[in-house]
N, C-alpha and C positions, 0 to 999 in steps of 0.2 A: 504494500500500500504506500502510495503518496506521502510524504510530511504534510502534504498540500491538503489532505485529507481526511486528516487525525486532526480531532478538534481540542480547545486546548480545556475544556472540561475532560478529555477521556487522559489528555498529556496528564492535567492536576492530581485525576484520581491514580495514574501509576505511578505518579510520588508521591502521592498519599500515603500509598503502600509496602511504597520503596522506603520508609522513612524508618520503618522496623531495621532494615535491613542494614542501612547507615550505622545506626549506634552499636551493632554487634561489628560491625568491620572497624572503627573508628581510624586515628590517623594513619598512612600507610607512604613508602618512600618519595613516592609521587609530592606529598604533600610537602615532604620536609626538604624537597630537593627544590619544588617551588619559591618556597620562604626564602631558601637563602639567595635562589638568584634576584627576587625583587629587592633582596635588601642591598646584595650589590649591585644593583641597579636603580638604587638610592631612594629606597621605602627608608623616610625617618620616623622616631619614637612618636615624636608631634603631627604626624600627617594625619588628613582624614580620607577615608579608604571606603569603595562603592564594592562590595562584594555581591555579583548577582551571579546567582543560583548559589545561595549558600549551604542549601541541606538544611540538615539539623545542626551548622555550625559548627563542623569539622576542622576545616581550615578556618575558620573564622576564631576559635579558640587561641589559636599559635598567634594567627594574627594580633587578639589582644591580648597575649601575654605580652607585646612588645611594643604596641600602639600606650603607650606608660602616659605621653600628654597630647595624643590624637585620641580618633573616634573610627568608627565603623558603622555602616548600615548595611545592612544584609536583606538582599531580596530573594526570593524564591517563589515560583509560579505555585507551588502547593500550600497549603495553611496548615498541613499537618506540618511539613518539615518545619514551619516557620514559629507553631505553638512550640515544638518540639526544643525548637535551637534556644525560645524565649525564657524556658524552662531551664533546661543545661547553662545558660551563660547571663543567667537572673543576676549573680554578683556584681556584673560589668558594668556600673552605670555607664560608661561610656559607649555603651551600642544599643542601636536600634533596628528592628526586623519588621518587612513589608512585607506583603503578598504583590506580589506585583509579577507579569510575564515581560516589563519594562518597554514594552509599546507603547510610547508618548508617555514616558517618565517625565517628572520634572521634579524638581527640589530648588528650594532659595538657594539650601547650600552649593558648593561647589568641591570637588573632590581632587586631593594630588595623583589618587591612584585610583583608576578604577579594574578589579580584579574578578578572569572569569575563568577558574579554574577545570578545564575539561564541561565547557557548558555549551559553549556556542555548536558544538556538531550535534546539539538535542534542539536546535533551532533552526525552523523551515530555511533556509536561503532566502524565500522569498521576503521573506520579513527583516532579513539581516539591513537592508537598506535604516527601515525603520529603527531597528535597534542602535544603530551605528547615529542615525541622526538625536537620538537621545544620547548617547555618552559623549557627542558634541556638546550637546545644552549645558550638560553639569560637568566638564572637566575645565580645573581649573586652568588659565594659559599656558601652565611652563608644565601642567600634568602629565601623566603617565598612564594606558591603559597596557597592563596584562594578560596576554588569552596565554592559554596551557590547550592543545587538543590533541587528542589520536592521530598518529601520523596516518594519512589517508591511504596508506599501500599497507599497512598493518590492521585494519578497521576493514579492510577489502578481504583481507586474507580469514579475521574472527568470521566474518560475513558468509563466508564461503563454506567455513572447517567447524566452525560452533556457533554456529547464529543464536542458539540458547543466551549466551553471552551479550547481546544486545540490547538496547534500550528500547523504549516506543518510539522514537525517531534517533536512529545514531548516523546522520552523515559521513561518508567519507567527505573530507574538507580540502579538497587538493587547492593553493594558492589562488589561483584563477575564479575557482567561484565563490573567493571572498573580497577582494583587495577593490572590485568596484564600488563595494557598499562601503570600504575605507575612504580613499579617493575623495569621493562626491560629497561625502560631508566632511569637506576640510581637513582632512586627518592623513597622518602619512606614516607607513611604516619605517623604524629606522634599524629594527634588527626582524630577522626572521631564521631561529637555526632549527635543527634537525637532533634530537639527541635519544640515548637510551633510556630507559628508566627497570624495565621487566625482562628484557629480550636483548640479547648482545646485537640487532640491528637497532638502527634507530625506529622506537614507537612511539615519541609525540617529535611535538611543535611545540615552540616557543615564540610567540609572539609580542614584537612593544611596537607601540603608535603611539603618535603624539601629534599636536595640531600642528597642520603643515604651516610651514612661515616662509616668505618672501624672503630673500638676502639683501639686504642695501648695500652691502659693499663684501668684498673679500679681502682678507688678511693675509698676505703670502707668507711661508715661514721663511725665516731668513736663510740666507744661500749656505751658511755653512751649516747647519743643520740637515739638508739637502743631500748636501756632499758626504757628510760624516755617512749617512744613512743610504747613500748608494753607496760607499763602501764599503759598507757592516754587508749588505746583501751579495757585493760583490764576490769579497773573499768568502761568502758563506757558497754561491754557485761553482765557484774553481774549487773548494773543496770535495762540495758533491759529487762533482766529475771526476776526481781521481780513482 
């Protein structure tokens, strides 16, 4: 069937459901390998942070163990996951949990990071437009959004070998059929890698975007800098060749 064709009461009620299932799996390397790349990639203790599709606030937990003078809002298209995470992480005054499929989101606030860990291949294409024009609205200027997904040639292969393994809509996400709904609302990717996590090929993505900006001018590096740096590469190819 369609994603196109799955309605998102029937999406709701399989995280409804799926919400048992969360808190017996709790954190796993995926997450903890997430964390640390946002943070060197400059998640600070003070930021405040859009987590959609949070669960029952898995990642959302790590998150505010280090969010110390920022905040968190965490959305989720289910109500179960979203009682659930409001329950688990009641201590946090610092966070708050929406129901939202974040289709014409809006908030006053504005976010440094906005973070979607393994979410966006449970979301039609067709909407990603939409959704991408909402983390425009709320990211603040010099923001950061993070997607984490299944590498598309790995999601192809579960697909094929154990489809049991699959979500109510699990996209494969090959580049192409995302980067227009970046684009178009102002936003530009500036890293995109390929890495391992479960399987010695690579099985996700890594993704950051930030709002695209104009150059007014360029800054050349200065020339011996230049030089130094074709000759570190230099003697490093006459090496390789012997």
């Amino acid at each position: 069937m369609s994603a196109d064709n799955i309605s998102q009461k029937e999406v709701a009620n399989y995280y409804n459901d799926f919400a048992k299932k969360q808190v017996r799996t709790g954190l796993n390397l995926r997450h903890y390998k997430s964390f640390d790349f946002i943070k060197k990639y400059g998640l600070k203790k003070s930021h405040d942070v859009l987590e959609v599709g949070c669960g029952i606030g898995t990642f959302t937990e790590l998150l505010l163990g280090y969010l110390k003078k920022g905040s968190i809002v965490g959305t989720d298209i289910s109500s179960t996951n979203i009682e659930v995470a409001q329950q688990r992480l009641s201590k946090y005054k610092n966070s708050e949990f929406l129901v939202t499929d974040m289709i014409g989101f809006k908030s006053t606030k504005k976010f440094d990071f906005i973070v979607m860990l393994d979410v966006l291949e449970h979301i039609p294409v067709s909407q990603h437009m939409a959704l991408f024009e909402s983390f425009n609205s709320v990211l603040k200027e010099d923001g950061t959004i993070f997607i984490n997904i299944p590498h598309h040639i790995c999601l192809d292969y579960i697909r094929k070998h154990t489809p049991e393994k699959m979500q109510i809509i699990d996209q494969s996400l090959s580049t192409d059929l995302i980067i227009d709904s970046i684009y178009k609302n102002n936003l530009r990717i500036v890293s995109l890698n390929s890495h391992s996590i479960f399987n010695k090929v690579n099985d996700y993505q890594r993704i950051i975007i930030k709002h695209s900006k104009s150059v007014d001018s360029l800054e050349p590096f200065k020339q011996s800098k230049i030089i130094k740096e074709k000759l570190y590469y230099r003697v490093r190819a006459f090496f390789s060749n012997l």
